[in-house]
N, C-alpha and C positions, 0 to 999 in steps of 0.2 A: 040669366045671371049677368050683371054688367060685366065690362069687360074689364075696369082694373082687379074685383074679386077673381075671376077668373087667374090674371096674370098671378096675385099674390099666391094662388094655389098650386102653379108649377115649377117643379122643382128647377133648379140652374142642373148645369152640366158638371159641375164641381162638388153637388151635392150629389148628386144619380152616379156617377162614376169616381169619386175616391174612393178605396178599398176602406175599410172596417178596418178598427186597428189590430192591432195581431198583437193576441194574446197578452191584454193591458195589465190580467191580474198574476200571469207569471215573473218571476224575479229577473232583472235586469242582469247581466254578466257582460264586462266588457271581453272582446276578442283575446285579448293579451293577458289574460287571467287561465284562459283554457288553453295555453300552449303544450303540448303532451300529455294531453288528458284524451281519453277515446271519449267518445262522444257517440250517441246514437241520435241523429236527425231523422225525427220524425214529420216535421211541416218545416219551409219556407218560401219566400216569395224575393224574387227579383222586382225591385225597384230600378224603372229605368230614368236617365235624364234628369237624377233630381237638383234642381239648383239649390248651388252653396255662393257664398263669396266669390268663390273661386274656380267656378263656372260650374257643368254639368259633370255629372258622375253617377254609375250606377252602383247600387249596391245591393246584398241580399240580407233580408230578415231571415234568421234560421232560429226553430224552437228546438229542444235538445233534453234528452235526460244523460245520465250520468253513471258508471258502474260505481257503485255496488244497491242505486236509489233510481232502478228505471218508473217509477211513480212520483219522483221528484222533478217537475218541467221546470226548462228555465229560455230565454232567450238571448242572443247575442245578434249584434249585425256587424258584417266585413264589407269593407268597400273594394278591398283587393284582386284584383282582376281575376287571377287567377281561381281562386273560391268560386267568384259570382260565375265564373264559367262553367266550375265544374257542379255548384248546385242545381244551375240552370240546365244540366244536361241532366241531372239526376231527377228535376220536376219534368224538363219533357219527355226520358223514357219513363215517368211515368212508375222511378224506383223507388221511392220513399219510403219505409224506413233506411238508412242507412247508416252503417258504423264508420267514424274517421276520426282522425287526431289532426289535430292543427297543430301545423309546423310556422315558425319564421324563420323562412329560408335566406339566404345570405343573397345578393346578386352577383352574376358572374359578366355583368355588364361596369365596367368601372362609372364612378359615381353615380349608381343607382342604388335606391334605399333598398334595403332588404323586402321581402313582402310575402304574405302568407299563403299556405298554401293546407288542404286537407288530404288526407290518402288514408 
């Protein structure tokens, strides 16, 4: 086989390694819509390092149902540190499903924005 067919037939590194989109045909829900609502996480995924404008930042994709419709999925993503920490610990023991309400919590840091947190 010549060698540019050969080239056009291998994939790049950006096509072999970007994740599959998560869950395109469940409903969108922003973060701030589910503040005191329990929630049952069943999948998500930490994104790390993703550039914005405004430099790197990680964040987590989390899919979720809702009482009293746990066959109703939907997803939301948080960029707030705190969350992406504590999902991240709940994908690496390996504990998924779990149940939490999303709080925005105040900061006890003067001029710091509030920012969210699940328990």
């Amino acid at each position: 086989m010549p060698k540019d067919k050969v080239k056009n037939h291998i994939r790049t590194f950006g096509e072999a390694v970007t994740p599959p989109p998560f869950y395109p045909d469940d409903p969108k829900v922003e973060i701030s819509d589910l503040i005191g609502q329990e929630l049952t996480i069943v999948a998500a995924v930490v994104v790390r390092d993703f550039k914005t404008k405004l430099g790197k930042s990680d964040f987590v994709l989390i899919r979720f149902t809702r009482h009293p419709r746990p066959d109703l999925f939907a997803t939301t993503l948080c960029g707030g540190i705190v969350v992406v920490r504590k999902v991240q610990q709940a994908i690496d023991g390996v504990m998924l499903p779990l149940r939490g309400t999303v709080t925005r919590v105040e900061s006890e840091v003067a001029g710091h924005s509030p920012y969210y947190d699940i328990n």
